[in-house]
N, C-alpha and C positions, 0 to 999 in steps of 0.2 A: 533788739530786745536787751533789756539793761542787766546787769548783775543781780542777783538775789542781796547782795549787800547794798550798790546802790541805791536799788528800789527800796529795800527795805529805812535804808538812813534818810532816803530823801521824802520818806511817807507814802510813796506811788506802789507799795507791795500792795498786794490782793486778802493775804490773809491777815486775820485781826491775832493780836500779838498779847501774850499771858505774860506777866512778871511777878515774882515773888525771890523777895530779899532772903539770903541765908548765910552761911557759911559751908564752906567747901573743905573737904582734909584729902590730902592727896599724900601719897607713900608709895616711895621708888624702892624694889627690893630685890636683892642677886640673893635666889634660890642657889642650893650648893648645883653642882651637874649631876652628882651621884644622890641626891633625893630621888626617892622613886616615885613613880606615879601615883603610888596609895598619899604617900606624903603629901602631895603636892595637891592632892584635889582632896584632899581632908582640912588644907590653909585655903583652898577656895570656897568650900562649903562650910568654915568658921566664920572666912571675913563675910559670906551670903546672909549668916544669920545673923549676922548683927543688927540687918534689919528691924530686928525688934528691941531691939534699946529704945527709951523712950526719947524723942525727938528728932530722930534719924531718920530721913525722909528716902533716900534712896541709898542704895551701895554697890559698887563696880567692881572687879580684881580682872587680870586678864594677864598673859604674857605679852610680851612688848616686843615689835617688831619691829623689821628695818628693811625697806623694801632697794634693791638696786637703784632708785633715784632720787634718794632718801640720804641726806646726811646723818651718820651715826650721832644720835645725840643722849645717846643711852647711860651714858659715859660707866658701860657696865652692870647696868640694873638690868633685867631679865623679866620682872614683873612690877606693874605698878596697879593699883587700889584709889578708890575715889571714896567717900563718903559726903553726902550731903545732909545737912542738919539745920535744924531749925534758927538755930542764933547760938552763938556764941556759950550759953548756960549750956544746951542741950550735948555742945564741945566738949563741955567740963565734963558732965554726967557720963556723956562715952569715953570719955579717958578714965575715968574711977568708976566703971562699970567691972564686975567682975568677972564677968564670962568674957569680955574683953581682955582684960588680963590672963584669964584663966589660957586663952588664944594664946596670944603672944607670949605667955612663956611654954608653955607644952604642946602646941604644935607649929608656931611660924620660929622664932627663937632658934628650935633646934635643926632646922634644913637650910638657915641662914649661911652665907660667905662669912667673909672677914672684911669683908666690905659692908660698912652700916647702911642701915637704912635711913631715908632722907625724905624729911618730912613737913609740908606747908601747911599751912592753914590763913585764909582769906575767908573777907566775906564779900558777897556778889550779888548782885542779881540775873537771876535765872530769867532766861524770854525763853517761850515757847509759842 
């Protein structure tokens, strides 16, 4: 039986396959250790709502793990964030959105390290 990537690169997958082109924003972030838990799931349920900005197709936050057979490649982040967006315009509008701002300065800003956050943006296509 062949690979799930094989199969799938060489056409012989079984499932039929969805794409749609977007842009991805992804952000690596060292929460302090002394945030507390109210803090910290108040930056998760800000970055959840973003969902509703217009053009933002999905969004992810999560703490960042490292398992025993796992190279540490964290290089110190603690939590990383995905958003997916429709193209690049819809990029702009979520960065000069205001309840996005309103975020990042009164509640992710203040449980930040002194280590910034680090931050990509690509655009992709998505298979499903």
């Amino acid at each position: 039986m062949g690979s799930t990537l094989s199969s799938a690169a060489g056409g012989g997958g079984k499932c039929p396959m969805h794409s749609s082109t977007g842009v991805e924003h992804f952000v690596l972030l060292k929460v302090k250790a002394d945030a507390t838990d109210e803090q910290t799931q108040a930056m998760i349920d800000g970055v959840n709502a973003l969902i509703g900005i217009e053009g933002v197709i999905s969004v992810s936050i999560g703490k960042i793990f490292v398992e025993d057979w796992m190279a540490d490649r964290t290089k110190k982040h603690n939590f990383a964030l995905r958003v997916r967006l429709k193209n690049k315009e819809a990029l702009r509008r979520y960065q000069e959105d205001e309840g996005h701002k309103l975020l990042l300065k009164e509640t992710i800003a203040p449980i930040l390290s002194e280590l910034p956050p680090t931050a990509v943006d690509f655009e992709s296509t998505l298979v499903m």
